[in-house]
C-alpha positions as CSV (number, residue, x, y, z in Angstrom):
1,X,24.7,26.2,41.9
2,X,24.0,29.3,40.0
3,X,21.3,31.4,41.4
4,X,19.6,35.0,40.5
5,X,20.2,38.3,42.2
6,X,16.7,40.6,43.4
7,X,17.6,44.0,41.8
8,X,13.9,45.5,42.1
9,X,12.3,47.2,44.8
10,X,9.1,45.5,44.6
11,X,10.8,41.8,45.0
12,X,12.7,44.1,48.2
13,X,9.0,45.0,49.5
14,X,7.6,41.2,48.9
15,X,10.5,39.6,51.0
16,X,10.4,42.2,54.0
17,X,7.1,41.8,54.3
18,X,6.3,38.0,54.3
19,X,9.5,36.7,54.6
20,X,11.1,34.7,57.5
21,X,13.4,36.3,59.4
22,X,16.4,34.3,60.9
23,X,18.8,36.0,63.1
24,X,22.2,35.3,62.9
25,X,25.6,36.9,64.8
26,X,26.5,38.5,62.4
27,X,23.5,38.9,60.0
28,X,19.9,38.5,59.7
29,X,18.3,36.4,56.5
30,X,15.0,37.2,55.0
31,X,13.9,34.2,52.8
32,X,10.7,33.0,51.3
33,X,10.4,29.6,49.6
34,X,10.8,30.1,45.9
35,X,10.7,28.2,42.4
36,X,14.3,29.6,41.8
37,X,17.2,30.7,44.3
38,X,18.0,34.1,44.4
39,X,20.0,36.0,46.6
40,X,20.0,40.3,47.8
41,X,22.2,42.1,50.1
42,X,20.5,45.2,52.1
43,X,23.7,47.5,53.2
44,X,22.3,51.0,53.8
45,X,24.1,54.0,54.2
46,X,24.4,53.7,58.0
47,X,27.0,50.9,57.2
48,X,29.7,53.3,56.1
49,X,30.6,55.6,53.2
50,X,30.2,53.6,50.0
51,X,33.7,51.7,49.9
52,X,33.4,49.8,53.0
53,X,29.2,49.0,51.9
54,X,30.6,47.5,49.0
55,X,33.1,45.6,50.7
56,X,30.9,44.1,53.3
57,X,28.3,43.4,49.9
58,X,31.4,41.2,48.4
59,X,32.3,40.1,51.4
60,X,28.3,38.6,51.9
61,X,28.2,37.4,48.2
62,X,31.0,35.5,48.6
63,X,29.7,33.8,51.6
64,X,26.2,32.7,50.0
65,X,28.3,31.6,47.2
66,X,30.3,29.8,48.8
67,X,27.1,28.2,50.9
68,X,24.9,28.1,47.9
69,X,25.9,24.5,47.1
70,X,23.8,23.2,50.0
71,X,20.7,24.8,49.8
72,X,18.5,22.2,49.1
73,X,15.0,23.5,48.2
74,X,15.4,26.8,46.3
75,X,14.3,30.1,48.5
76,X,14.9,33.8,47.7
77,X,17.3,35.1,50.3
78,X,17.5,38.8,51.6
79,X,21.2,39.0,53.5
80,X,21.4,41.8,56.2
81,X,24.3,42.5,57.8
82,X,24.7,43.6,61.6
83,X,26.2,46.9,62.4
84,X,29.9,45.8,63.9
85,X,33.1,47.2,64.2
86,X,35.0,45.0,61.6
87,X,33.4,42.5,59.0
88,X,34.8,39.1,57.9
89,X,33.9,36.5,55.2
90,X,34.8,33.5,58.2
91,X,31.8,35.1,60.1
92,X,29.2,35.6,57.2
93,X,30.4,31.9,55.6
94,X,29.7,30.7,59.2
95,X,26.5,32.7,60.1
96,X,24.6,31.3,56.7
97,X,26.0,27.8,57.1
98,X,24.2,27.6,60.9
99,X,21.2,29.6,59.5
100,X,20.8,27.3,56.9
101,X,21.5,23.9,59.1
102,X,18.7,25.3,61.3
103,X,15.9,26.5,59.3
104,X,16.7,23.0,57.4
105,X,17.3,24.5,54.2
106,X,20.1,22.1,53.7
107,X,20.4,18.5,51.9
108,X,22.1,16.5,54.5
C-alpha cells in the first residue's frame, strides 16, 4: 500500500490537536481518519544528535511500512517515539501492529 508522508507544519498542528492519541511501549500514534493514508515521524532534538534521530526515523518508517498493508480504512498517522536507551525495528513493527489491532484500524 503506498501512502503519503505530512511534510508541513500546518498538517503537524491539525493532527496534534484533534488527533487520537494511542500509547504504545515503545511509541505513541497520533491519527485522524483521512481520505488518503499518510504517515509523519516527530523525533526532536532531545532524541539524540542528528545520526541516531534519523536512525530511529528509518527505523519507524520501516515499521509502518511494513504494517501499512493492514490498515484498513485510510488515517493520517503521526509516529512518536519514546525516549529509551536503545531502539529496534522488532519493537516499533510490534508496537504499530498492537496499536492498530486495538484501535481496529485493521481488516481482519
Amino acid at each position: 500500500m503506498n501512502y503519503q508522508r505530512i511534510k508541513k507544519k500546518n498538517q503537524f498542528k491539525k493532527i496534534l490537536s484533534t488527533g487520537k492519541r494511542v500509547y504504545g511501549a515503545a511509541l505513541t500514534i497520533v491519527y485522524l481518519p483521512a481520505e488518503e493514508t499518510a504517515m509523519a515521524v516527530c523525533v526532536g532534538k532531545k532524541y539524540g544528535k542528528s545520526v541516531r534521530r534519523n536512525r530511529i526515523k528509518r527505523l519507524l518508517r520501516e515499521a509502518f511500512r511494513a504494517q501499512a498493508e493492514t490498515i484498513a480504512r485510510p488515517c493520517t498517522f503521526l509516529l512518536i517515539p519514546k525516549i529509551a536507551e536503545e531502539y529496534s525495528y522488532q519493537a516499533f513493527k510490534r508496537d504499530i501492529g498492537s496499536i492498530f489491532k486495538r484501535e481496529k484500524l485493521v481488516s481482519a
